[in-house]
N, C-alpha and C positions, 0 to 999 in steps of 0.2 A: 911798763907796768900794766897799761892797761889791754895790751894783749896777753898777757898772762892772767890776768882776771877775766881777761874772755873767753881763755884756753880752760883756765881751772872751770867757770863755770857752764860752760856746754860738757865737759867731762861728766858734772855733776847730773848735768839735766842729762843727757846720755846713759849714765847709770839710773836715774830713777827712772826714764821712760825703760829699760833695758829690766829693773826691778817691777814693773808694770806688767809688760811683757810675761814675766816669768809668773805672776800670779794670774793673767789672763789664761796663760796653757793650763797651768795647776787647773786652774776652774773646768777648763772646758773640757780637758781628760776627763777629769772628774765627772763632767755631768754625759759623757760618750761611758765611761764606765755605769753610772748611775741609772742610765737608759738602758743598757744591757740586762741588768739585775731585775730593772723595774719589768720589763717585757717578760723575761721569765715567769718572774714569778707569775705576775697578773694574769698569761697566758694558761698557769699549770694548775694556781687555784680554780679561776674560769671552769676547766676543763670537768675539777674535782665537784665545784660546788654543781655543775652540772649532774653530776654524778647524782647528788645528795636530793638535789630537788626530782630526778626521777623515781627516789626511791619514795620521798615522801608522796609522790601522787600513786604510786603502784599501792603505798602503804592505806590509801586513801580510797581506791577501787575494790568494791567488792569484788568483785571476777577474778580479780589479782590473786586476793589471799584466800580464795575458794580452790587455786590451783595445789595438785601433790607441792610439796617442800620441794622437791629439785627443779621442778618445771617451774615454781614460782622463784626459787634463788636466781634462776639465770632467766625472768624476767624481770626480778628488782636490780639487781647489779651487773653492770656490764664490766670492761676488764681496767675500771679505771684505779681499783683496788688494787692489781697487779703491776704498778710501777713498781722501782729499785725503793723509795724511799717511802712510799704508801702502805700504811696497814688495812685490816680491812673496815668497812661499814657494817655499823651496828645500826639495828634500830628496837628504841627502848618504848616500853610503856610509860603513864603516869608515875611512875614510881621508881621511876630509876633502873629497871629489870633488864636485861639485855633478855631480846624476842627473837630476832632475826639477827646472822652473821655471815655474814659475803663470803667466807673461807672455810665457816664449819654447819654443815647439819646433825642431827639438831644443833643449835646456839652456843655456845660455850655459857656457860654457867656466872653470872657478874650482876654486881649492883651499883650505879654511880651515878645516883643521886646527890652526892655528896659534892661532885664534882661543877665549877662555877660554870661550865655552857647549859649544865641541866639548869642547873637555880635559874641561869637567864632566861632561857627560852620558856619554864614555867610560870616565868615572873613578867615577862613581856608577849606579849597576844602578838603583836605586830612585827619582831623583830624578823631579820634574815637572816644572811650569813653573820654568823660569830664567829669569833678564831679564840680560842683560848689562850689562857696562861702555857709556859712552855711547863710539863709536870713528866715526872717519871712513872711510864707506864708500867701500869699492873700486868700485862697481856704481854707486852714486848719485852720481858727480863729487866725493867726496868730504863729502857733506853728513852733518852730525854726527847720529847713528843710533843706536838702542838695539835689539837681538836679544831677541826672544821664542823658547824652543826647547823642542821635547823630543825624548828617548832613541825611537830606532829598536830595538825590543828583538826578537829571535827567538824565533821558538818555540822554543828549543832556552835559551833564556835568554842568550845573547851578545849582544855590541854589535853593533847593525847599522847605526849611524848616524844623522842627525839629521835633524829639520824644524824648520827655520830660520824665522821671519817677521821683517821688520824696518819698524820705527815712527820716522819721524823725530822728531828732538829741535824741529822745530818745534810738533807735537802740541802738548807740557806749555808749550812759550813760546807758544803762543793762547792755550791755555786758560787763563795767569797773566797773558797782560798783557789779560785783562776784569776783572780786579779792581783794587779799591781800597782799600788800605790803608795810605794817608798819604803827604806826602810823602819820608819817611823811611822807611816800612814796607817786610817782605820778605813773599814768598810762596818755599814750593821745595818739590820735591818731590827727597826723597833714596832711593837705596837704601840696604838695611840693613846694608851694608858700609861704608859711610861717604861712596861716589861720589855726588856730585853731578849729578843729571840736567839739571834746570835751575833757575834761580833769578830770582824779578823783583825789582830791576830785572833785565832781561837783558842777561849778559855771555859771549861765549862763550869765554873765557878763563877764565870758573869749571866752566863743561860739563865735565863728567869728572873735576875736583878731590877728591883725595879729603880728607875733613874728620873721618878715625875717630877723630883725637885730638884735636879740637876738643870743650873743654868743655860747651859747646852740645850736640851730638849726643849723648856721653856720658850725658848726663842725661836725653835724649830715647829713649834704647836701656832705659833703668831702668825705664820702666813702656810697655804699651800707648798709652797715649794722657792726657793731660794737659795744664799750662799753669803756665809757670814764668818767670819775668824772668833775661833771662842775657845779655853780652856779645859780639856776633858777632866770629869769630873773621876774616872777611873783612875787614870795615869798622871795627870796634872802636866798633860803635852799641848801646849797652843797651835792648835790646827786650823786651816780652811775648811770647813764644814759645808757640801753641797749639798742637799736633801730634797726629797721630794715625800708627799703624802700618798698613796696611791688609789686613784682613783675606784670608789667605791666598795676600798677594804680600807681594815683598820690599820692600816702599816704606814710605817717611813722607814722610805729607804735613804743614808747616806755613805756618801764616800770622803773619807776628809784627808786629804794629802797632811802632812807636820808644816809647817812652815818650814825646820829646820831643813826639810828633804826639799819645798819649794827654792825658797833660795841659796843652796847650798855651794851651786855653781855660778851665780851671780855674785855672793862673796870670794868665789876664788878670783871672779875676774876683775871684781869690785879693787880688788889687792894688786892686784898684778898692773891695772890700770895703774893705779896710785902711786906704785913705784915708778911706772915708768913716767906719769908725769911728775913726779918729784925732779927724776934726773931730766927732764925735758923743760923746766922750768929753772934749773940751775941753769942749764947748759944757756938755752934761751936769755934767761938774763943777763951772764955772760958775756954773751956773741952779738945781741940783737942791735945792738947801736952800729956796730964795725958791718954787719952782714946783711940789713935791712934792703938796700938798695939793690942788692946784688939777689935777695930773695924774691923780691919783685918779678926781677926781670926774669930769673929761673921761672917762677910761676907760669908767667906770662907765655914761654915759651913751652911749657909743658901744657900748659891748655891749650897751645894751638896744635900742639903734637898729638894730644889727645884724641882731639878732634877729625883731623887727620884721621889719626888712625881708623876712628871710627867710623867714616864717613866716605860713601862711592862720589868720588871727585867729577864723576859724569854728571850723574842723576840729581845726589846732593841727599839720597835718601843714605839708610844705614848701610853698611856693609856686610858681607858675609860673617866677619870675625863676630860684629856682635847683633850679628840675625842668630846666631849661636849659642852669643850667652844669654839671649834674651828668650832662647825657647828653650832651653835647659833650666833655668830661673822657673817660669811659666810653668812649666812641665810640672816642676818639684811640686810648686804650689797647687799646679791640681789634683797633684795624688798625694795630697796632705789632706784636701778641702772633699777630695770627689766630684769638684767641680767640672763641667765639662771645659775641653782644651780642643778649638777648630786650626787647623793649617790650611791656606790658599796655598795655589803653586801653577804660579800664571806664567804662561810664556806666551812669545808671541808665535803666531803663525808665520811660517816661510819665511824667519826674519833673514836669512843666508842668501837665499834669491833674490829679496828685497835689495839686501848690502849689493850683492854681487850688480843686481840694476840699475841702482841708484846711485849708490853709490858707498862708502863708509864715513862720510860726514851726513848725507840724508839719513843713514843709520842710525848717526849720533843720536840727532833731531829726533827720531821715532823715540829712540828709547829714554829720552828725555820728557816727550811729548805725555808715553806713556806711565812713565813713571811719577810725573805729576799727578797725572789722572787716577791712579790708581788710590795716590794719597789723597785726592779729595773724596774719594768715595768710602774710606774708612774715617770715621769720626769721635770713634771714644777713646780716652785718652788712654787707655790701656791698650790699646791696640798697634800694632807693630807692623812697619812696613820695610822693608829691605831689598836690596838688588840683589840676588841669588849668584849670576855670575851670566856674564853674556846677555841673552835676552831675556833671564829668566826673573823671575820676579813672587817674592813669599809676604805671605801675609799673616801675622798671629792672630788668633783671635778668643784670647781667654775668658773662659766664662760662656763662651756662645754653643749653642747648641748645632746639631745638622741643619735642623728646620733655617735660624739664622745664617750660618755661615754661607749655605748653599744661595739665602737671598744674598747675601752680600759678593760672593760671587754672579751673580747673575748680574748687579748693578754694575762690578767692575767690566763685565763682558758688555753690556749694551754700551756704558761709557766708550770705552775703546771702539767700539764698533762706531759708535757717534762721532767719535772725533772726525773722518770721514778721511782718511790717509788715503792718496791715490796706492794703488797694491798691482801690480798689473799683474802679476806672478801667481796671483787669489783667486782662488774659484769666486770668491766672494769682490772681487775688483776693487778694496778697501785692507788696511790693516787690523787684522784681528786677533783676538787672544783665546787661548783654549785654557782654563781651569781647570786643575786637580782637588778635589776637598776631601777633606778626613776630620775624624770627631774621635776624641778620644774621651770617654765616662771611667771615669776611679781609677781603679788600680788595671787596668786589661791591658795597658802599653807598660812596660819595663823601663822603656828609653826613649828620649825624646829623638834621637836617632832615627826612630823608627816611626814617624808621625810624617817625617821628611819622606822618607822611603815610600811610606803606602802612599802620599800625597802625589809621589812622583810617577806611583803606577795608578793614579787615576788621572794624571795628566797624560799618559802615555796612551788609557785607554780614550782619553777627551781627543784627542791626534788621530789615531785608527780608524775612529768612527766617526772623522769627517771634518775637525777642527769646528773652531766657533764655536765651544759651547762647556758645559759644564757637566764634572763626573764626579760623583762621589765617591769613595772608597767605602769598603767595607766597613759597619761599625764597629769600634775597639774600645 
């Protein structure tokens, strides 16, 4: 009984660390998605409001507006108007008039004063960028629009009117429907008023929505930027909500996986678990009195097999089989992380002449000598040391850069070189080792296969050029 309570309850904790798990990724896609969106935008505004403040100082230069109309259109605007989703720059009088237009001479003929970035900018002396409500443009046939704007201000310090840019609502719906975040999942980009710019799926009966009293926002207004499970006030879907504010515009951007898409696949395993300890828990209760003893010693005997199997019987370090599974593991993980993945690939110099002189029990001894040494020169516990095959010798080193790994071979070369092994056969009259190193950054290796290989042609060029010493391989 009480191995079946300790079977049922590490299942348990297994599942819930396993349901941990799956809302850690949920999250952290979410916020690799969420940094995507956020860079765009923030990059493409940037780019626009740039745009907007040249025009208000050109607007601001006598010299400027003393030039002909065309020599002065293409020095107030340059070609930032002519993006896919960009209309063009107006600039208005006191009164809401359109004066100046990036696309037509003379002006096209309009009044929008009516419209809420005029009221602001006429109502706030000091304001910047504004972004408006999302509104169906007069200009554009009506296509759903967002205004970029700033104050027309006088040297005298009065209002002098605006410069207008406007950004279709297409823009934020490309940029949302290239992601993926389930079939349930949302993406939106809100302003900090509570207006909805747009949201995926895309509806444009939510476009302009405002949501300031949706508990969702709410909570999303309380800190910068976070991640919090909350119920959408649209759909009534309980989702993971990752959000950010964007620095020095009025947006929030989030991406929210459903919960039902987060754990979707941890319920199926959750099930399937379940059954099968059901019938392992009959079976067990069953058997377990008649086959206890007899379970033991099976145990027993398989962890020494295990062992075994894994382990170079000379050396005492790991073996080939899992220097294998241990850089294919390794490997996956750095091109998950992007994390840097270093390989050593140490052999010894003229270990064949040595055997042949010495003998092949002082061989033993070498490569026993060295393959201690090599492991005390690797020290983090992530780091992997193995017997390659013959005199050769691999070292993992996840997480480490060139800069690192190349020291870490260098300590394993003076070591060996220190140990002070008579060599008669050595240019160097000692036993020495020659290092291959390679550095693997993100995704640029395909296969951990191939991390061995380059490591083994810089061991090959470490040998050519003299032994003793250390070669890096090309960066990958």
């Amino acid at each position: 009984m009480l191995l079946i309570l300790f079977t049922c309850g590490l299942c348990a904790w297994i599942l819930f660390e396993s349901r941990n798990d799956a809302y850690n990724r949920a999250e952290e896609n979410a916020r690799n998605l969420m940094l995507v969106i956020e860079r765009d935008i923030a990059r493409n505004i940037e780019l626009y409001d740039l745009s907007l403040q040249a025009v208000v100082d050109g607007v601001n230069d006598p010299q400027v507006m003393a030039l002909p109309p065309k020599l002065q259109s293409g020095v107030l605007f340059d070609r930032a108007a002519s993006g896919k989703y960009l209309g063009s720059i107006f600039v208005m009088n006191e009164r809401g008039d359109i004066t100046l237009d990036s696309q037509f001479i003379p002006a096209r003929a309009g009044n929008f004063a009516d419209r809420d970035y005029f009221t602001f900018h006429r109502d706030n002396s000091n304001a910047g960028l504004y972004i408006s409500k999302p509104y169906a443009s007069r200009l554009r046939d009506g296509a759903l629009t967002i205004a970029l704007s700033r104050r027309i201000t006088r040297a005298d310090g009065s209002f002098g009117g605006v410069v207008v840019g406007t950004l279709s609502i297409d823009y934020f719906r490309a940029l949302l429907d290239g992601l993926s975040v389930g079939r349930r999942g949302t993406a939106a980009v809100i302003e900090t008023n509570g207006s909805m710019i747009t949201r995926l799926p895309y509806d444009p009966k939510v476009v302009g929505r405002n949501i300031q009293s949706a508990a969702v926002f709410i909570r999303a207004m309380a800190t910068n930027e976070g991640a919090f499970t909350g119920t959408a006030s649209i759909d009534g879907i309980r989702r993971l909500y990752v959000y950010k504010h964007l620095p020095g515009l009025p947006l929030i951007v989030d991406v929210a996986p459903a919960e039902s898409d987060i754990y979707a696949e941890w319920q199926r395993r959750a099930m399937r678990l379940g059954i099968v300890m059901a019938v392992f828990t009959i079976i067990l209760g069953a058997g377990s009195l008649l086959l206890s003893r007899e379970l033991q010693r099976r145990q027993l005997a398989e962890s020494k097999l295990q062992h075994l199997a894994r382990t170079d019987a000379l050396t005492g370090l790991s073996n080939r089989g899992t220097f294998d599974e241990t850089l294919q593991k390794e490997w996956q993980q750095a091109n998950r992380t992007g994390l840097p993945l270093s390989l050593l690939f140490v052999d010894i110099d003229q270990f064949k002449a040595y055997n042949d002189f010495y003998g092949h029990q002082a061989g033993d001894e070498v490569l026993k000598a060295v393959a201690q040494c090599v492991a005390l020169c690797v020290r983090r516990p992530a780091d992997h040391v193995a017997r390659y095959g013959g005199e050769e010798f691999v070292v993992t080193l996840p997480d480490a850069d060139a800069v690192g790994a190349t020291s870490v071979a260098e300590t394993i070369r003076h070591a060996i070189f220190d140990l002070d092994i008579e060599h008669a056969h050595s240019p160097y009259g000692r036993v020495t080792a020659s290092i291959g190193v390679v550095t693997s950054q993100g995704r640029a290796v395909h296969d951990g296969a191939i991390l061995v290989k380059m490591a083994d042609s810089a061991l090959y060029q470490a040998k050519s050029t003299g032994r003793n010493r250390v070669c890096e391989a090309s960066r990958v």
